[in-house]
C-alpha positions as CSV (number, residue, x, y, z in Angstrom):
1,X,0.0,0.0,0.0
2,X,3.1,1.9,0.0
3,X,3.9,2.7,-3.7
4,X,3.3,6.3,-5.0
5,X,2.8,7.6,-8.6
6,X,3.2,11.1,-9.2
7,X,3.3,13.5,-6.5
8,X,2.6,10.2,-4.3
9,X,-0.4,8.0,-3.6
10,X,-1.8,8.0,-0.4
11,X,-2.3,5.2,1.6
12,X,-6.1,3.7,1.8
13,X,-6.7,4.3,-1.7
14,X,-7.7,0.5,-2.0
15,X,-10.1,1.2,0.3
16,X,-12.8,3.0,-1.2
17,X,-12.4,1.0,-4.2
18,X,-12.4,-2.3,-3.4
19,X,-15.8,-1.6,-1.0
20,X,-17.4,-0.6,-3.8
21,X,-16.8,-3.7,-5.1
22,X,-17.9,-5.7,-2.7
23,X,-21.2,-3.5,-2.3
24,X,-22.0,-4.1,-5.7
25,X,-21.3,-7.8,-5.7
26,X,-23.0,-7.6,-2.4
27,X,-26.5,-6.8,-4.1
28,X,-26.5,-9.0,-7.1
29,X,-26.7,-11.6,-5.0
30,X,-28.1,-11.3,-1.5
31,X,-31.6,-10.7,-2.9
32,X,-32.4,-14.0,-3.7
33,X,-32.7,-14.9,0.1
34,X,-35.2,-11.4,0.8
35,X,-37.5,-12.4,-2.8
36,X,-40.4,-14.3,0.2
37,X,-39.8,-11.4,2.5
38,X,-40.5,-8.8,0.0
39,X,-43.0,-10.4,-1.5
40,X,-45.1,-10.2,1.4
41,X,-44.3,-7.5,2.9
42,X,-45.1,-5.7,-0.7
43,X,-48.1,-7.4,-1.3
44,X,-46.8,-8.1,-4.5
45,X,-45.7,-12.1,-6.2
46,X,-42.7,-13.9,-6.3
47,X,-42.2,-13.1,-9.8
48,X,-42.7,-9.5,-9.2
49,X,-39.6,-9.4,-7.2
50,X,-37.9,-11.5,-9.5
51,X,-38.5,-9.2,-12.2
52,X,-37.3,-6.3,-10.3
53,X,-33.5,-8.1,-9.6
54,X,-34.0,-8.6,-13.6
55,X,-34.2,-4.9,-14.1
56,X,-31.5,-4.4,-12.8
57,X,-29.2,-6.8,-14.3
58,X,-30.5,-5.5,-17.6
59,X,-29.6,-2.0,-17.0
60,X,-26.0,-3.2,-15.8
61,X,-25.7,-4.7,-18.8
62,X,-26.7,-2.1,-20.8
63,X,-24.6,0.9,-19.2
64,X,-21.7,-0.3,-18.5
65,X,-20.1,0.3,-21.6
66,X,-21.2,3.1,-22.3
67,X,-20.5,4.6,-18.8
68,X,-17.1,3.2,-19.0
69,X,-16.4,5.6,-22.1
70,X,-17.8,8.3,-20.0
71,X,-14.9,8.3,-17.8
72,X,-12.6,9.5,-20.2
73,X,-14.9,12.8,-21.0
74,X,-15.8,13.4,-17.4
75,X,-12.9,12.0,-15.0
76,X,-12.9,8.9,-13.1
77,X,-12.9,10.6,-9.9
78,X,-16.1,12.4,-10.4
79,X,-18.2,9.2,-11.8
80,X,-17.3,7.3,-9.4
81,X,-18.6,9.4,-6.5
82,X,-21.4,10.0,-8.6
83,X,-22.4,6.4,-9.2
84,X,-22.0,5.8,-5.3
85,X,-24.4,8.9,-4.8
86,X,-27.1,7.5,-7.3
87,X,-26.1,3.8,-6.1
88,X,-27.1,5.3,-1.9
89,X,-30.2,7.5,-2.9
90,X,-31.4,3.8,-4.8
91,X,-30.4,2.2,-1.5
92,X,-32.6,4.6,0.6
93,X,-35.7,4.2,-1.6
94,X,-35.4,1.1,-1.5
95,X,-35.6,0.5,1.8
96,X,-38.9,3.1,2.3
97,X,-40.4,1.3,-0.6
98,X,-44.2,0.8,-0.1
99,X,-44.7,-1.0,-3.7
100,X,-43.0,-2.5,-5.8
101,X,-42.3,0.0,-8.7
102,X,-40.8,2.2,-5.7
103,X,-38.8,-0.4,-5.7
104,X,-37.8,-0.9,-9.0
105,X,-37.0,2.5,-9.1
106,X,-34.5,2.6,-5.9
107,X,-33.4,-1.0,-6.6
108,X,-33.1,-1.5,-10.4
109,X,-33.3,1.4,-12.2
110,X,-30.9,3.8,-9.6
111,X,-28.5,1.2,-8.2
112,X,-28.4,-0.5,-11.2
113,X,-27.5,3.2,-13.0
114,X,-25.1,3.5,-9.4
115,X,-23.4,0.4,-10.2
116,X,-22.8,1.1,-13.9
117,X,-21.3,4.4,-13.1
118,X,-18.9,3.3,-10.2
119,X,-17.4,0.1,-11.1
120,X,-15.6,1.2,-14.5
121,X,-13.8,3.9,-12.5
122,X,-12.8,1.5,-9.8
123,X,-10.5,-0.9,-12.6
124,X,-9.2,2.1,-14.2
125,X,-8.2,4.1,-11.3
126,X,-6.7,0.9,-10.0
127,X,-4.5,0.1,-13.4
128,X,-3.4,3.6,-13.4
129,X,-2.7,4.2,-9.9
130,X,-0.6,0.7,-9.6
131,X,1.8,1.1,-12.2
132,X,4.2,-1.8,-10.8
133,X,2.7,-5.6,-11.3
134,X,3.4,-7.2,-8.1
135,X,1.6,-4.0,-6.3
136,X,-1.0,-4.4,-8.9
137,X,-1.5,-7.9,-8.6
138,X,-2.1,-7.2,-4.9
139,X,-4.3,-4.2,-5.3
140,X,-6.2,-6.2,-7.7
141,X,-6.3,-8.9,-5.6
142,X,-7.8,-6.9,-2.7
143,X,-10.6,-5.9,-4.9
144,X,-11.4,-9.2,-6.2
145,X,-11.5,-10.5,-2.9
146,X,-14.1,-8.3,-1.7
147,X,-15.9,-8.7,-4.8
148,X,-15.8,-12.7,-4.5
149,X,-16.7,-12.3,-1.1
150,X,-19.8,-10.0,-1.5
151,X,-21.2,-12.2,-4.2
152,X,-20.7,-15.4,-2.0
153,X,-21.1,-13.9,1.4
154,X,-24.5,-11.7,-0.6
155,X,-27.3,-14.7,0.7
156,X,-25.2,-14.9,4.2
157,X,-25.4,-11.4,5.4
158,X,-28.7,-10.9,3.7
159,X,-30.4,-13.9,5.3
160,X,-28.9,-12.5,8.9
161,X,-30.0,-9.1,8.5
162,X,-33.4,-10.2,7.2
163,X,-33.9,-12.8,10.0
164,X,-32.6,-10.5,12.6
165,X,-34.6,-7.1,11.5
166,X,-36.1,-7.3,8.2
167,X,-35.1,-6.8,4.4
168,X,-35.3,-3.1,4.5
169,X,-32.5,-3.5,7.0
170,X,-30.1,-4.6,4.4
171,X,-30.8,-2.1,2.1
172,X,-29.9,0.7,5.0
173,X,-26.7,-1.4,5.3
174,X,-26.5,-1.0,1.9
175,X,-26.6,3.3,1.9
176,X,-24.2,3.3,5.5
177,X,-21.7,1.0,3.3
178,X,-22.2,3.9,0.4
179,X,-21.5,6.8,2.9
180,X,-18.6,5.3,4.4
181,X,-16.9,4.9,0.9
182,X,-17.5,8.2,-0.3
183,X,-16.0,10.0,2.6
184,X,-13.2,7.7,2.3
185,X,-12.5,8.6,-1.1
186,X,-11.3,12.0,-0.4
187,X,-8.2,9.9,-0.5
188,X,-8.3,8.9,-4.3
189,X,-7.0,11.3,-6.9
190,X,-7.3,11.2,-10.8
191,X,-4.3,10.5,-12.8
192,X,-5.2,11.6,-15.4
193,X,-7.4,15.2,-16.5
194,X,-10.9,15.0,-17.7
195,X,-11.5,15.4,-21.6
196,X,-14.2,17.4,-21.9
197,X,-13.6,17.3,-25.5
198,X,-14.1,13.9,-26.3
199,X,-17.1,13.0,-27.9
200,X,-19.8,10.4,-27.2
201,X,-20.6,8.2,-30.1
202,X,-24.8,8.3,-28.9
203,X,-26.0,5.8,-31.6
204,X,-23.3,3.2,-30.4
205,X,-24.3,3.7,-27.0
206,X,-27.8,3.0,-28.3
207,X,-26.7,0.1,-30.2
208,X,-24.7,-1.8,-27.3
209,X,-27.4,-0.9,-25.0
210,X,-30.0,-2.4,-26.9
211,X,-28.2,-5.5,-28.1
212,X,-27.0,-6.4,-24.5
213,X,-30.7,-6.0,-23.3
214,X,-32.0,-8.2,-25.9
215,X,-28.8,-10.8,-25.2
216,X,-29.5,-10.8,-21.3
217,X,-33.4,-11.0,-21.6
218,X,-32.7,-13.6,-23.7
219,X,-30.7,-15.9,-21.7
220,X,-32.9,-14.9,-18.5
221,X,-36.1,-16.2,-20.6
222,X,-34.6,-19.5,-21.3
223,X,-36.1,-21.5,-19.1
224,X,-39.6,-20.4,-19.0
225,X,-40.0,-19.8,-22.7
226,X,-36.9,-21.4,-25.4
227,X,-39.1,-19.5,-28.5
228,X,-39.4,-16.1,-27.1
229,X,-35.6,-16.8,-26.1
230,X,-34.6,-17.8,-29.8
231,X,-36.6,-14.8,-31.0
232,X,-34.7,-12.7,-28.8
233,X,-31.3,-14.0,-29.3
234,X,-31.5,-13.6,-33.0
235,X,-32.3,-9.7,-32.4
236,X,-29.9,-9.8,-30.0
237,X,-27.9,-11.0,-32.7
238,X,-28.8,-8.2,-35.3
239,X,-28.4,-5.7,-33.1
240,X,-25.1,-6.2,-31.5
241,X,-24.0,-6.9,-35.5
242,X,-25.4,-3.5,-36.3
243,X,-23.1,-2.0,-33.5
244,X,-19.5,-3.6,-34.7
245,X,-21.0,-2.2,-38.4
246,X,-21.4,1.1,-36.8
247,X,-18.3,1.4,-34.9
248,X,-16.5,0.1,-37.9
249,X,-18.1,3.3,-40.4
250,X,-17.3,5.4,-37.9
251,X,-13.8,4.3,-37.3
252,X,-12.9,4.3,-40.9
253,X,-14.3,7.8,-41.5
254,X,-12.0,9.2,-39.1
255,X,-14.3,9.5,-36.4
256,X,-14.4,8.4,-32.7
257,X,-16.4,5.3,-32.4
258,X,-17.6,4.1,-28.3
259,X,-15.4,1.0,-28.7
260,X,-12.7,1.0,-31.4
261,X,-12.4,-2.6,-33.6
262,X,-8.6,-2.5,-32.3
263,X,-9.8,-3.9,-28.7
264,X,-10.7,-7.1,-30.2
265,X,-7.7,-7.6,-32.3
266,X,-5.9,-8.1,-28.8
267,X,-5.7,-11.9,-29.0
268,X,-4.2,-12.3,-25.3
269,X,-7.2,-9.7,-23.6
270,X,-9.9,-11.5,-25.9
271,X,-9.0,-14.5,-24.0
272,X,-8.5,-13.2,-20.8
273,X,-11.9,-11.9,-21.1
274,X,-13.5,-15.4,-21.8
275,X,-12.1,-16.9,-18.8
276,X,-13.3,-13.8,-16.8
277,X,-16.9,-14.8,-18.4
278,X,-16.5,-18.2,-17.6
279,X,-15.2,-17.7,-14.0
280,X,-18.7,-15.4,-12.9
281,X,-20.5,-17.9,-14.9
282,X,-19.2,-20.4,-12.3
283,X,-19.2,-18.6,-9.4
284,X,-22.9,-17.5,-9.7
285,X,-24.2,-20.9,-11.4
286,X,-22.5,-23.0,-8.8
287,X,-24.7,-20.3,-6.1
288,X,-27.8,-20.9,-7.9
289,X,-27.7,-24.3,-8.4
290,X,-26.3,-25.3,-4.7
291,X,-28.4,-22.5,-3.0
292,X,-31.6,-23.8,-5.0
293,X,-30.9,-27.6,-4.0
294,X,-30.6,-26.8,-0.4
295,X,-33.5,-24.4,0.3
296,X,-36.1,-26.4,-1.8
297,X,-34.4,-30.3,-1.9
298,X,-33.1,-30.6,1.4
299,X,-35.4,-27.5,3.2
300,X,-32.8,-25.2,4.8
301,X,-33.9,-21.8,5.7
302,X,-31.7,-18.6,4.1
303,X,-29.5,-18.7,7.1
304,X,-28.4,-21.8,7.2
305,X,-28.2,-21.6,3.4
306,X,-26.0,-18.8,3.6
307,X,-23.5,-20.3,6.4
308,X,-22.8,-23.3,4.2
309,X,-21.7,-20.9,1.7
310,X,-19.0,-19.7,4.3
311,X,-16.6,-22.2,3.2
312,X,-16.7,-20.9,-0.8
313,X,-16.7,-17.2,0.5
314,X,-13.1,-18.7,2.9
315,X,-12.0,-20.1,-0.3
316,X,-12.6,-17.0,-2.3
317,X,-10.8,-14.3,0.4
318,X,-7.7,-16.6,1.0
319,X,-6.5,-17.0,-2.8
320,X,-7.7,-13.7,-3.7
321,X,-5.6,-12.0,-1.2
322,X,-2.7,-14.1,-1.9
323,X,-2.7,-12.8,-5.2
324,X,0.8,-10.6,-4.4
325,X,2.7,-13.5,-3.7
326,X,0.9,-15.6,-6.8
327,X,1.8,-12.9,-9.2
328,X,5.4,-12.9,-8.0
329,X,6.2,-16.9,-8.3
330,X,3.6,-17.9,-11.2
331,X,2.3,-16.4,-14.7
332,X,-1.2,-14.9,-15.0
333,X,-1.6,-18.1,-17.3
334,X,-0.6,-20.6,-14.9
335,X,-2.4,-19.4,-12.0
336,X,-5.6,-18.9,-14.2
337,X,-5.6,-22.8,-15.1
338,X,-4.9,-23.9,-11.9
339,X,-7.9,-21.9,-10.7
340,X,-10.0,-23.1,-13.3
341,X,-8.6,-27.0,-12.4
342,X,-9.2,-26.2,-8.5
343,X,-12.6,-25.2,-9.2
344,X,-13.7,-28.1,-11.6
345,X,-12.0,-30.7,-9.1
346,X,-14.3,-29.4,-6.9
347,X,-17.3,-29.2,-8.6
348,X,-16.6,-33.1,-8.5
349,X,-16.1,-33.5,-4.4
350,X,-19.3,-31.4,-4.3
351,X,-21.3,-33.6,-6.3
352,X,-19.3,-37.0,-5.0
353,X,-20.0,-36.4,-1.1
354,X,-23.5,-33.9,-0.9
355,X,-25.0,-36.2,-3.6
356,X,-24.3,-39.4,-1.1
357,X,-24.6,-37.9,2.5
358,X,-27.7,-36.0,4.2
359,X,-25.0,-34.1,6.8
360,X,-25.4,-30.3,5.1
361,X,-21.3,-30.3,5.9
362,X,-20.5,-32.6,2.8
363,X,-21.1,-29.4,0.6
364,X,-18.0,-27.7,2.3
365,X,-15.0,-29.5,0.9
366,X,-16.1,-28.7,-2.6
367,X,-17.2,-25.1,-2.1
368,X,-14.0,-24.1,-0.7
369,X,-12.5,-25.6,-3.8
370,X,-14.5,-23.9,-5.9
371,X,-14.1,-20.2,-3.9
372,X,-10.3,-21.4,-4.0
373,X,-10.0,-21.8,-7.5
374,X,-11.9,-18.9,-8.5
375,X,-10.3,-16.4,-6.5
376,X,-7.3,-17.7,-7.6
377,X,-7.9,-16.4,-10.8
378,X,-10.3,-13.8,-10.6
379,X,-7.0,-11.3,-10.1
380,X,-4.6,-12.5,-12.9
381,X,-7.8,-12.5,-15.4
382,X,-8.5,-8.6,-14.3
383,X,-4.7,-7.6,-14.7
384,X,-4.1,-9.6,-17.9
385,X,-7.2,-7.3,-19.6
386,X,-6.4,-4.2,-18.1
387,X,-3.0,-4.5,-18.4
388,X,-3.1,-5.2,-22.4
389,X,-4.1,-1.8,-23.0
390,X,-2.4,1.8,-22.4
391,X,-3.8,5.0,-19.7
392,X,-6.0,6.5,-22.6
393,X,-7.8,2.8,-23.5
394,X,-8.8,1.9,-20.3
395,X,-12.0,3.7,-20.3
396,X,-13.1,1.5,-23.0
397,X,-11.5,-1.9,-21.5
398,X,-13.0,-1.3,-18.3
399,X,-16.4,-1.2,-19.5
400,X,-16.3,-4.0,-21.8
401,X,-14.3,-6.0,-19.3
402,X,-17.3,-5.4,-16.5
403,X,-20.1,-6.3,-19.3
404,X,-18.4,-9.2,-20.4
405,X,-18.2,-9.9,-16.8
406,X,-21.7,-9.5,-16.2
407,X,-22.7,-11.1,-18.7
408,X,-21.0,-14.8,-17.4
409,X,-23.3,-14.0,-14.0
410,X,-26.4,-13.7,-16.4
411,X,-25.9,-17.0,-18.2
412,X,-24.3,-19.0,-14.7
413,X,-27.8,-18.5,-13.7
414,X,-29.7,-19.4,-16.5
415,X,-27.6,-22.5,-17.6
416,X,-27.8,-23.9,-14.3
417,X,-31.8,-22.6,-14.2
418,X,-32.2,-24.4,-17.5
419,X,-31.4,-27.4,-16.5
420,X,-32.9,-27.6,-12.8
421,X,-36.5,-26.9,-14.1
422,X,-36.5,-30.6,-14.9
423,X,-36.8,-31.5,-12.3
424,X,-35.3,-30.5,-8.6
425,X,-33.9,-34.2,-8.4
426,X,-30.6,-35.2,-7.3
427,X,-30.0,-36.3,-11.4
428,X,-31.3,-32.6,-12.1
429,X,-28.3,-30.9,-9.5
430,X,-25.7,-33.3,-10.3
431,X,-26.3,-32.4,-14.1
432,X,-26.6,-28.8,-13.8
433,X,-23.0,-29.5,-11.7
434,X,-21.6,-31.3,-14.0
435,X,-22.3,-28.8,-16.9
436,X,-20.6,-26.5,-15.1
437,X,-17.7,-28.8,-14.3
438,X,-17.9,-29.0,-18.4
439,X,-17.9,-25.1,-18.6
440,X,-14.8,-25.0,-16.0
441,X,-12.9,-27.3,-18.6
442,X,-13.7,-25.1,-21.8
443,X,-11.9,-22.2,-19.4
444,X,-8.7,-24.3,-18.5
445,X,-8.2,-24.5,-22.3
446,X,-8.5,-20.9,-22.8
447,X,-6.4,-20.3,-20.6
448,X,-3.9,-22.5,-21.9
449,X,-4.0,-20.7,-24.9
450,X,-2.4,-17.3,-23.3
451,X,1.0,-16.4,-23.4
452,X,3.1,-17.3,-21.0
453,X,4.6,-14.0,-20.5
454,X,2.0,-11.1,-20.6
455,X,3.0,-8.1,-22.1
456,X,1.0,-4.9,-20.7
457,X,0.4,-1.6,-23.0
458,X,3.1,0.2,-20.8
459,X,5.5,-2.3,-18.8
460,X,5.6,-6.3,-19.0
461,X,3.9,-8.1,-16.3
């Protein structure tokens, strides 16, 4: 925490960032333990909540991109702080909610527009701040941790706070968490000016927006209706095709495009962002599909549900915070295909010993594989993206990295939802498992496929 840049870093930068992080994790998954809660205490249906953590995946997905160029034109600093304000006045109204479109508002439209905002600025600011790769590694590493952690922690701290007061309760968590990180980013300073000057390519913006809604709404769909999800995976299609055809025109006519065709000529960050796709489509899958078998196979309650998952969230803070010493004895490449072995090794224990054995404790050895495996290469997937591109890139990079991200937490869910709707048998978990087992696999062999020495748009790593 001791390296400068500059006129000199101060110390605690990491913390603001990686917080807001784990905030954001935090609510994309702790949710699905308050959908009964809400439901009642809204007078509204399951499905009604359901559709309101929908929302706001879809706007996620649809303005991260865009608000990752917007960093660039109106300084990193400033969007983040204001994502965190939006991100807290969404957490407030959401927790004085007296329907649910109040809710939709303060939960998926403004967090959701929060989120969008604040989580670009946190990878860039982090790449440009930690110049050195060892201190980035760790950096990163920090902020992965408390990323993994608030994603498999989410149903644990929700169900506590829900039991204990009520669900409103964890959406006031949610706004203290918010305050506490924006006084505490007095501490973090922009690099780099604001260019006021650079323009915003609208109809891209448009474009992306639309195709990624389309693409997530499709995949979300999949289980309830495969036609409607065809229909809008082919528009989905169209319209993201329309986009690189845009982009293109406007790239070749000298113009400034909101991606550039050049970010996907990067053959070493193309694959580092697959296995970052791969390894949220694990992470949240493996939640669905475990948290889904205990609560409605073998009857736990969200509390209990949550504190078997204490062994993946274990899993996930001691590799990802072990990332500094990783980074200086092992390649990004190595340490991403060992995580991706670690993780698909223990998708098998899971399904060998909870498949055979009523005690709830036979899901632990597994889950802290996977959480070990994953946040071993959570960190080294981050740095070999952001590190393939130079300062005046990473507005772009960061927001394609965090949809591509996204988008892996989108379709972990709705593979794993696919296939449990056959039936919530042992055959249907140990299938869905296995699938993902099958999907850890396809990872380790793009992983094997990057260099073994990464070379970053300023330094090599």
């Amino acid at each position: 925490m001791s390296e400068s840049i500059g006129t000199g870093r101060p110390r605690g930068v990491l913390v603001p960032l990686a917080l807001a992080q784990f905030i954001c994790s935090f609510a994309g998954s702790n949710m699905n333990v308050m959908i009964s809660d809400i439901s009642t205490d809204l007078n509204t249906t399951v499905q009604g909540v359901q559709v309101a953590i929908t929302i706001f995946l879809l706007v996620m997905a649809a303005l991260m991109i865009p608000c990752g160029v917007l960093t660039d034109k109106f300084g990193r600093k400033r969007c983040f702080v204001l994502g965190l304000a939006v991100y807290g006045i969404g957490a407030v109204l959401s927790a004085v909610s007296p329907n649910l479109g109040v809710l939709i508002l303060g939960n998926s439209i403004l967090e959701g527009v929060g989120t969008a905002l604040l989580i670009p600025p946190v990878y860039i600011l982090t790449t440009l701040l930690f110049t050195e790769p060892v201190g980035r590694a760790k950096a990163f590493g920090m902020i992965m941790a408390l990323g993994g952690v608030g994603a498999a922690a989410g149903p644990l701290i929700g169900g506590l706070i829900t039991s204990a007061l009520s669900w409103r309760a964890a959406f006031a968590f949610q706004a203290l968490v918010i305050v506490f990180i924006i006084v505490s980013s007095r501490r973090v300073l922009d690099p780099l000016p604001a260019d006021r000057t650079r323009p915003f390519d609208l109809l891209g913006a448009v474009l992306s927006a639309g195709g990624l809604v389309l693409l997530v709404t499709g995949i979300m769909v999949v289980d309830d209706d495969i036609v409607l999800s065809v229909v809008l995976l082919v528009l989905a299609a169209a319209v993201l095709t329309a986009f690189f055809l845009s982009i293109r025109a406007k790239e070749r006519s000298g113009g400034e495009p909101l991606l550039r065709i050049a970010l996907f000529r990067n053959r070493t960050s193309n694959l580092g962002l697959i296995t970052q796709n791969l390894q949220w489509l694990l992470l949240m899958g493996t939640s669905f599909v475990v948290a889904t078998y205990l609560q409605v196979v073998r009857g736990y309650n969200a509390v209990e549900t949550g504190v078997i998952f204490t062994a993946a969230t274990v899993g996930v803070l001691v590799t990802s915070l072990s990332a500094e010493r990783f980074a200086t004895r092992r390649s990004p490449r190595t340490l991403i295909r060992a995580g991706f072995a670690i993780a698909v090794v223990g998708i098998a224990v899971l399904v060998a010993l909870a498949g055979n054995s009523v005690n709830p404790w036979a899901f632990a050895p597994g889950l802290l594989l996977i959480g070990s495996g994953l946040g071993m290469m959570l960190t080294p997937s981050v740095t070999v993206v952001q590190s393939s591109f130079s300062e005046d890139e990473q507005g772009e990079i960061s927001g394609l990295s965090r949809s591509v991200s996204n988008l892996g937490s989108s379709l972990g869910t709705a593979v794993a939802g696919t296939i449990l709707v056959a039936g919530l048998s042992g055959h249907a978990y140990a299938a869905a498992m296995l699938t993902l087992a099958a999907i850890g696999v396809g990872g380790f062999v793009a992983a094997s496929l990057l260099p073994a020495r990464i070379t970053t748009g300023r330094t090599s790593a």
